[in-house]
C-alpha positions as CSV (number, residue, x, y, z in Angstrom):
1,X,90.3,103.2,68.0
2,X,91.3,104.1,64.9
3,X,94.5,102.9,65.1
4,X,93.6,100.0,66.9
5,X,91.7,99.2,63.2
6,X,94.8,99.9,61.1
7,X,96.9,98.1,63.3
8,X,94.3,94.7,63.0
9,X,93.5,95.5,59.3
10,X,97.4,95.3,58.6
11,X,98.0,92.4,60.7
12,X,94.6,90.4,58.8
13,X,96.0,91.3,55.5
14,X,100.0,90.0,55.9
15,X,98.3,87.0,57.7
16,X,96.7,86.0,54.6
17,X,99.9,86.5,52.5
18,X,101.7,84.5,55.1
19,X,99.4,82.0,54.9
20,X,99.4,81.9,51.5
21,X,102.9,81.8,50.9
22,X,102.7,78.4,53.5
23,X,99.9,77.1,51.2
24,X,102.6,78.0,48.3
25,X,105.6,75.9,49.6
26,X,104.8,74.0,52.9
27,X,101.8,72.5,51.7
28,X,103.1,71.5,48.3
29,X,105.6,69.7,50.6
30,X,102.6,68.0,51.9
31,X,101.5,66.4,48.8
32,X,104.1,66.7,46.7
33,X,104.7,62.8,47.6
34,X,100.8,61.7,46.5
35,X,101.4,63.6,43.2
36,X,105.4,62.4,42.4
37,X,104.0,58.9,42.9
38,X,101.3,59.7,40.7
39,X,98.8,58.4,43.5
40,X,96.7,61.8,43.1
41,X,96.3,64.6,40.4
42,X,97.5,67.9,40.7
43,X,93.7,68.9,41.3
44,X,93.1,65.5,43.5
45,X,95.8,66.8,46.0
46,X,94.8,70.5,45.6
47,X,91.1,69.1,46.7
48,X,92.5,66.7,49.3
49,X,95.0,69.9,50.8
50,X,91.6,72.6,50.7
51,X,89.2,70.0,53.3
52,X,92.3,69.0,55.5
53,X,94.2,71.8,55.6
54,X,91.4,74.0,56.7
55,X,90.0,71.6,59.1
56,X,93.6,71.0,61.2
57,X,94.3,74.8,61.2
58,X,91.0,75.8,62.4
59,X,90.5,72.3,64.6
60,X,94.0,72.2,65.9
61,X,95.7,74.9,65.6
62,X,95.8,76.3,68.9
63,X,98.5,74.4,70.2
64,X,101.2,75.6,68.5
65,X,100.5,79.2,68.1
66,X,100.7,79.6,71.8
67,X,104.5,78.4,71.7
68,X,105.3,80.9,68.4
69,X,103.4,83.9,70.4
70,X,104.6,83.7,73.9
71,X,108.3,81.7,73.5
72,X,110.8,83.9,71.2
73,X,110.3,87.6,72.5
74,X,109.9,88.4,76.7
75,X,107.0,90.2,76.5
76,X,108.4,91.5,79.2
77,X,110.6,94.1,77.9
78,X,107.8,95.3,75.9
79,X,105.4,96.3,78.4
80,X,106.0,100.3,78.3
81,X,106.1,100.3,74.8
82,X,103.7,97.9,73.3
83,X,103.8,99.5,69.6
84,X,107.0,97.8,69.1
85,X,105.8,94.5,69.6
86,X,103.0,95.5,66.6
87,X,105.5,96.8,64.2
88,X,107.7,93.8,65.0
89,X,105.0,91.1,64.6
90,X,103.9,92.9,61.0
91,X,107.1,93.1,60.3
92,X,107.7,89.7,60.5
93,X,105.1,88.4,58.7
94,X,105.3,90.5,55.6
95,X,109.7,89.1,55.4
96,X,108.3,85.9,55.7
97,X,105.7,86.4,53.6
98,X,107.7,87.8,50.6
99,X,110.5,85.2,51.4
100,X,108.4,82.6,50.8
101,X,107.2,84.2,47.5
102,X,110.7,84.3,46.5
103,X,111.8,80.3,47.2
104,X,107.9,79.3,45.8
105,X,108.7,81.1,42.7
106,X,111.6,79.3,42.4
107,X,111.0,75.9,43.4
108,X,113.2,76.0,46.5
109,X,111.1,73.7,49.5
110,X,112.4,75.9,52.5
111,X,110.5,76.1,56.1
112,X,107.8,78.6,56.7
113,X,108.7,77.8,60.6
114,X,112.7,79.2,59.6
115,X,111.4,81.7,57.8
116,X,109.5,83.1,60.6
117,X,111.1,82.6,63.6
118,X,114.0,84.2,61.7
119,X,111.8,87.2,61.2
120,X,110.8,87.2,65.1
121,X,114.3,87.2,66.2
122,X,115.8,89.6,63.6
123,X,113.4,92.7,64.4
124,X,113.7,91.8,68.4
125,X,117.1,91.7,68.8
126,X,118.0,94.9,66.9
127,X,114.5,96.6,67.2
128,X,114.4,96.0,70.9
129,X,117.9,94.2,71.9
130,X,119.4,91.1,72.0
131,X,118.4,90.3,75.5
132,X,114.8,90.6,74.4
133,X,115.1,87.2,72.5
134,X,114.2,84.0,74.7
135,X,117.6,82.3,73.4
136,X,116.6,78.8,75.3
137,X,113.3,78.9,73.6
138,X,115.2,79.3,69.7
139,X,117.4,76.9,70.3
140,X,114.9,74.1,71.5
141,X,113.4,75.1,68.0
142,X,116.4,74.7,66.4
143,X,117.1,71.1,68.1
144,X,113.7,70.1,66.8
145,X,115.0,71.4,63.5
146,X,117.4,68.7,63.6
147,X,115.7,66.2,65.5
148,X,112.6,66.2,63.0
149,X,114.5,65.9,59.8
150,X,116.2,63.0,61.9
151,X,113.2,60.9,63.5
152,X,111.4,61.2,60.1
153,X,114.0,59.9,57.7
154,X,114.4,56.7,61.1
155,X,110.6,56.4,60.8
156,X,110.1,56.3,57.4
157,X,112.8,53.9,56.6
158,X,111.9,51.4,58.7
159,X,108.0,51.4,57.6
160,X,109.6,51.0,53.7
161,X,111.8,48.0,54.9
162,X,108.8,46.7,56.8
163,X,106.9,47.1,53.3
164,X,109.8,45.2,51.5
165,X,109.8,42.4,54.0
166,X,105.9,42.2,53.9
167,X,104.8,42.5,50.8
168,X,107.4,43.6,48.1
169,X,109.7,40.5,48.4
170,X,106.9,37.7,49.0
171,X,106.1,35.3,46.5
172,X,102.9,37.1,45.9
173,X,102.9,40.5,46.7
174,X,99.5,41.1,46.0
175,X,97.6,39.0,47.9
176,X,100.4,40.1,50.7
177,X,99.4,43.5,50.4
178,X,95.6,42.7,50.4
179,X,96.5,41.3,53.6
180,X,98.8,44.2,55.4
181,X,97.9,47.1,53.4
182,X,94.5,47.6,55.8
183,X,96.9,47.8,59.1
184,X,99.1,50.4,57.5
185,X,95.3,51.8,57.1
186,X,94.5,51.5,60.5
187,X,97.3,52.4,62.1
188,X,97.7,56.0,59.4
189,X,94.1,56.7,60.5
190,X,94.4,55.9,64.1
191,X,97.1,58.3,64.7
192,X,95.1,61.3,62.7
193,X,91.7,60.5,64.4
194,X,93.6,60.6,68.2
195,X,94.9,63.8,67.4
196,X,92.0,65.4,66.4
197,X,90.3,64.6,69.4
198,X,92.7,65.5,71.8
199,X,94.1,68.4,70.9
200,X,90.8,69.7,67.9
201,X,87.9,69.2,69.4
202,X,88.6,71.3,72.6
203,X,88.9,74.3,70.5
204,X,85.4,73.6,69.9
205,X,84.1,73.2,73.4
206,X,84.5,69.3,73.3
207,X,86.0,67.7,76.3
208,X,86.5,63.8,75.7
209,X,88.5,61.7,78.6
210,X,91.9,60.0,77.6
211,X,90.5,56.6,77.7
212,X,87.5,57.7,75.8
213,X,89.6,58.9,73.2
214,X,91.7,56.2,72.6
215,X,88.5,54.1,72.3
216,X,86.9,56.3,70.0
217,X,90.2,57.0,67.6
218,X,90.6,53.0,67.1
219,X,87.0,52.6,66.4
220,X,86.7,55.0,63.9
221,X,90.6,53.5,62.3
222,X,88.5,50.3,62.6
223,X,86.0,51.6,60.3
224,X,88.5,53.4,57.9
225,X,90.6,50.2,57.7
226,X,87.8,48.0,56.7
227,X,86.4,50.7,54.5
228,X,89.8,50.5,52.9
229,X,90.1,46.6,52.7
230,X,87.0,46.3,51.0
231,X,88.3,48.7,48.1
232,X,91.7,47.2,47.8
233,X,89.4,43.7,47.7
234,X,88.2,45.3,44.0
235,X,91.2,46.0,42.5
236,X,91.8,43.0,40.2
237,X,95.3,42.6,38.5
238,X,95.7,44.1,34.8
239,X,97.6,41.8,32.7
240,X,98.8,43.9,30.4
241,X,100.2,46.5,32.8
242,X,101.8,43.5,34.8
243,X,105.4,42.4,33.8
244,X,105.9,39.6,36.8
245,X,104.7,39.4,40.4
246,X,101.5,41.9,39.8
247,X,103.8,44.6,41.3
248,X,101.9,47.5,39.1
249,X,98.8,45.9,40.8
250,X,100.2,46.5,44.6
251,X,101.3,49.6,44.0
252,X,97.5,50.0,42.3
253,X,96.9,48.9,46.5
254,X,99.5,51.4,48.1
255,X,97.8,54.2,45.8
256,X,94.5,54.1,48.0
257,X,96.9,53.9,50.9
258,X,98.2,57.2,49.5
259,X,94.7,59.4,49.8
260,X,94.3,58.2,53.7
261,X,98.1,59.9,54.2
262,X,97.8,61.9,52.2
263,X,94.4,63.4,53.9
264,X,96.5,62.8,57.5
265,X,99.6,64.6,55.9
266,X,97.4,67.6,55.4
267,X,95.4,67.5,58.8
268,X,99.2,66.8,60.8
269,X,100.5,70.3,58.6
270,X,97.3,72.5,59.0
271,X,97.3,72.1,62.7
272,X,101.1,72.8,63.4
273,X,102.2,75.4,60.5
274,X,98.8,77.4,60.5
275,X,100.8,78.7,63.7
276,X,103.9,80.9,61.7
277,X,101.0,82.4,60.0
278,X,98.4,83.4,63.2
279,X,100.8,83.4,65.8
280,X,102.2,87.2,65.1
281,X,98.6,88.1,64.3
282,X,97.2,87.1,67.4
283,X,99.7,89.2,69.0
284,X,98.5,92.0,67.1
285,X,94.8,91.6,67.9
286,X,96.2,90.9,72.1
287,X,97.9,94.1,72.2
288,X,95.7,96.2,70.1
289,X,92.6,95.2,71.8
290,X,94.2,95.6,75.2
291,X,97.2,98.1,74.8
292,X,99.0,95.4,77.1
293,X,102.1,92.5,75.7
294,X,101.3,89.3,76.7
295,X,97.8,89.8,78.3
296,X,96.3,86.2,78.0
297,X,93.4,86.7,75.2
298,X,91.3,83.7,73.9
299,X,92.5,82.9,70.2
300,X,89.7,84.6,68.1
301,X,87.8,81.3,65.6
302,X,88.6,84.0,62.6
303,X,92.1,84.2,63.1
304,X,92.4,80.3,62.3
305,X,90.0,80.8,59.7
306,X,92.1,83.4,58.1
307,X,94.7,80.6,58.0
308,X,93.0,77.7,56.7
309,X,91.7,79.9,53.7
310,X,95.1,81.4,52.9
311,X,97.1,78.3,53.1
312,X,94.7,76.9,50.7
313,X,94.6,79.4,48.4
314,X,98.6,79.3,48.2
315,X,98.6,75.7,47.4
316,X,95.8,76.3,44.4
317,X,97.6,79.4,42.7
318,X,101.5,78.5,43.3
319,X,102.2,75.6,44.9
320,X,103.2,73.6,41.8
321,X,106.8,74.7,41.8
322,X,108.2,73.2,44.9
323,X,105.6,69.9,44.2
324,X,108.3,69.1,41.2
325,X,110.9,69.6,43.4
326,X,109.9,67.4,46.1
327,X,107.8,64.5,44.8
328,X,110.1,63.8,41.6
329,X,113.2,65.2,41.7
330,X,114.9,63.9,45.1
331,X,114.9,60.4,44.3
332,X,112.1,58.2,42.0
333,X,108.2,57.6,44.5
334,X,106.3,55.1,43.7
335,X,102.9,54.8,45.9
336,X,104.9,52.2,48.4
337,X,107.8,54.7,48.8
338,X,105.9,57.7,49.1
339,X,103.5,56.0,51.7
340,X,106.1,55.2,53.4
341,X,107.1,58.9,53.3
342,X,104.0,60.9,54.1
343,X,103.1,58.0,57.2
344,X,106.6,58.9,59.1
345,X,106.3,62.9,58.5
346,X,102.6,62.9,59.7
347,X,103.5,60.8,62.5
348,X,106.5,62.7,63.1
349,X,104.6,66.0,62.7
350,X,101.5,65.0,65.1
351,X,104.1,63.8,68.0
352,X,105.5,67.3,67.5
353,X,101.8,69.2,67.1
354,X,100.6,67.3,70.6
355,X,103.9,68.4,72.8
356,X,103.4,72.5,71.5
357,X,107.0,72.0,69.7
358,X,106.7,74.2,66.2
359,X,109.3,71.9,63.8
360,X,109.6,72.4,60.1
361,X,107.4,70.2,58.1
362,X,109.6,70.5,55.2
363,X,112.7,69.1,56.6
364,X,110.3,66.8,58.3
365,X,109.3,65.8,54.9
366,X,112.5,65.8,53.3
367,X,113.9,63.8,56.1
368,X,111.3,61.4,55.5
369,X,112.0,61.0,51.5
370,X,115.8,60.7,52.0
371,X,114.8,58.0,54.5
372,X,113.1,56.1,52.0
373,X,115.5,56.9,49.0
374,X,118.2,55.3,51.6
375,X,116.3,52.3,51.8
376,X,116.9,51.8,48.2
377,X,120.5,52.8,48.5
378,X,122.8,56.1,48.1
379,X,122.5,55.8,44.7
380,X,118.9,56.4,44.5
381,X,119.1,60.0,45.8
382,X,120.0,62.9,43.6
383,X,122.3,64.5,46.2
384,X,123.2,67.3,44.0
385,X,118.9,68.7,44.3
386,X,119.6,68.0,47.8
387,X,122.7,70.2,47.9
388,X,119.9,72.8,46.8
389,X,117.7,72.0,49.1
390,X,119.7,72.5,52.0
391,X,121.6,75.7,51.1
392,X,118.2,77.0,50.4
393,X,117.2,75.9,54.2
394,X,120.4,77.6,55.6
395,X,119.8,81.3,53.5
396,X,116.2,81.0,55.1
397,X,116.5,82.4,58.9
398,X,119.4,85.2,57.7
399,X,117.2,86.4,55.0
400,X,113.8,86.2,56.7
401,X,115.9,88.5,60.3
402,X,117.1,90.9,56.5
403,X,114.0,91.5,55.4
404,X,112.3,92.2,59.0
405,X,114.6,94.4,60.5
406,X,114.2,96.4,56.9
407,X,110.5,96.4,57.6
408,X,110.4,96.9,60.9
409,X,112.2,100.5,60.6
410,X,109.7,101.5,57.5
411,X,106.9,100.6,60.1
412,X,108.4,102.8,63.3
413,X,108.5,105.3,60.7
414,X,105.2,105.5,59.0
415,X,102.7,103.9,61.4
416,X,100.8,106.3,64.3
C-alpha cells in the first residue's frame, strides 16, 4: 500500500511538470500566432489558452492517451515484472519534463510528443530490450511527424490564397471580408464544435448519434457565425489608420476571426497533447492499483484534470519565450496570415485527435506558418530561425531517450 502511494504520488507530481512544461512550449505554439499578429495580448491569449486548454484535455483527451499508453512498449514483456514499467513511465516523464524546461528557457518551439515518445523508447529498449519497443507503432508516429508538418503548411496555404483571391485583391476588401469573413467563422467553429461532441462529450457519459451531431455542430457554427457577422458589421473604417483600400480595417475583421481560432487552436491542442503528459501517469495508477501491465482501467477524471491545470500554468509562468519565436520571428503575421495559420493546424490537429494518431502540434504549427509565409514567397521566411527550429526538433527524441535511461537507473536504484 505504501508503495502503491509513492509510486502514484511520484507519478501526480512529474505529471504536473510534464504538463507544465507542454503549457511552457506547446501551448505558446498555440497562440503564439494570435499574439505575433497582435490579434490578442499576452494576457488575452493566456486567458483564451486557461478555458480551452482545460476544457479539450479534460473533454477530449481520452483518445489519444490510449495510443501513448498501450502502442510504444508490449506490455507484454512486462507482465512478471511490472515495477519496470513504473520506473520507466516516471522516468519518462521527468526527461521530458526537464527537456522541455531546457528548449522553453531558451526559446526553442520543440514537440512535447518527440520529447516523450523519445523518453518511452529510450528507457524500454535498454531498461527492458529492444524487442520490447512496438517499432510499427514509432514509426507510424514518426510518419505523422512528417505527414502533419506537411498537410498543415498544404492547408494553410491554400486558405491564405483563398483569402487573397477573396478579399485581399478585390476592389473593396472590406466589404469583401464583411461578406466571407462569417464562413471562415462558420466553417473554424464547425469543425471545433463536431469534435467536441464526438469524441468530448462521451467522456462525460454523453452519447449523441452521428447525424445528430453533425446537425447540432452546424447549428451551433450557425450561431457563432452570425454572432461573429454582427460584430465585424460594427467595425467602421478609421481614416487615419487607413493608407488605401481600408486594409488596416480588414485586418481589424480577420482580428475577431483570430479569437474564434484561436479558442479552436487551444481546444484542438488540449485534447491531443494533454496525452504525453497523462498517458505515462495512467500507466502508473493501472499497474499500481492492480499490480498487473496493461490491465484495462477506466482513465480516472483527475488524471485529465491534473493536465489541464498544468498545461495552463506552463503557458502563464513561461510560455513567453517560444511565443517570440513563433508568432514574430519566422516570417511577418498579420491577423489574415495567422488565421490562415491557426485554421489549418487546428483542422490538421482535430483530423489527427479523432483517428487516436498523437502528431506534434508544433511542427503542425510550424508547418502551417511556413505555408503561409510561402504564400507570400521564399523571401518572406527567415530560413536561418528555421534552421533553429529544426535542429532543435532533431536533438529532441536523442536527448529526451539520454535523459530517461539516466533516470530510469536512479529509479531501479532508489525506489522499493
Amino acid at each position: 500500500m505504501e508503495e502503491q502511494i509513492i509510486y502514484i504520488g511520484l507519478a501526480a507530481v512529474f505529471g504536473i511538470f510534464m504538463a507544465w512544461g507542454i503549457g511552457a512550449n506547446d501551448v505558446a505554439n498555440a497562440m503564439a500566432t494570435s499574439v505575433g499578429s497582435k490579434a490578442l495580448t499576452i494576457k488575452q491569449a493566456i486567458l483564451v489558452a486557461a478555458v480551452f486548454e482545460f476544457l479539450g484535455a479534460v473533454l477530449a483527451g481520452g483518445e489519444v492517451t490510449s495510443t501513448i499508453r498501450k502502442g510504444i512498449v508490449d506490455a507484454n514483456l512486462l507482465s512478471s515484472t511490472p515495477e519496470l514499467l513504473v520506473y520507466g513511465m516516471l522516468a519518462s516523464l521527468l526527461s521530458a519534463g526537464t527537456w522541455l524546461l531546457i528548449a522553453s528557457r531558451n526559446g526553442w518551439p520543440v514537440s512535447t510528443t518527440h520529447s516523450i515518445v523519445g523518453a518511452i523508447v529510450g528507457f524500454a529498449a535498454v531498461g527492458i530490450g529492444i524487442d520490447a519497443v512496438q517499432w510499427g507503432q514509432v514509426g507510424t508516429i514518426v510518419v505523422s511527424w512528417v505527414v502533419s508538418p506537411l498537410t498543415a503548411g498544404f492547408i494553410a496555404y491554400l486558405i491564405y490564397m483563398s483569402v487573397q483571391r477573396l478579399i485581399l485583391s478585390q476592389e473593396d476588401p472590406l466589404a469583401r471580408a464583411k461578406r466571407y469573413v462569417p464562413i471562415y467563422i462558420f466553417f473554424a467553429a464547425f469543425t471545433i464544435t463536431l469534435v467536441t461532441i464526438l469524441k468530448g462529450l462521451k467522456h462525460v457519459g454523453m452519447d449523441i448519434s452521428l447525424t445528430n451531431s453533425y446537425l447540432l455542430a452546424t447549428g451551433i457554427a450557425v450561431a457563432i457565425a452570425l454572432f461573429g457577422m454582427v460584430m465585424i458589421q460594427r467595425i467602421k473604417p478609421d481614416p487615419k489608420a487607413e493608407k488605401k483600400q481600408h486594409f488596416y480595417t480588414v485586418e481589424k475583421v480577420f482580428a475577431v476571426l483570430m479569437v474564434v481560432t484561436a479558442c479552436s487552436m487551444a481546444f484542438a491542442h488540449g485534447s491531443n497533447d494533454v496525452a504525453n503528459a497523462i498517458g505515462p501517469l495512467a500507466a502508473v495508477i493501472s499497474v499500481a492499483q492492480s499490480g498487473i501491465v496493461g490491465a484495462q482501467s477506466a482513465l480516472p477524471i483527475w488524471v485529465l484534470f491534473i493536465g489541464g491545470v498544468g498545461i495552463v500554468i506552463g503557458l502563464a509562468t513561461f510560455g513567453v519565450h517560444v511565443i517570440a519565436t513563433v508568432g514574430k520571428k519566422i516570417t511577418q503575421l498579420t491577423p489574415s496570415r495567422g488565421f490562415a495559420a491557426e485554421l489549418a493546424a487546428a483542422t490538421t490537429i482535430v483530423i489527427a485527435s479523432g483517428t487516436g494518431i498523437p502528431i506534434s502540434t508544433t511542427h503542425t504549427l510550424v508547418g502551417a506558418v511556413l505555408g503561409v509565409g510561402l504564400a507570400r514567397g521564399i523571401e518572406a521566411i527567415d530560413l536561418r530561425v528555421v534552421g533553429r527550429i529544426f535542429v532543435s526538433w532533431v536533438v529532441t527524441i536523442p536527448a529526451g531517450a539520454f535523459l530517461s535511461i539516466v533516470f530510469f537507473f536512479i529509479f531501479k536504484t532508489v525506489l522499493p
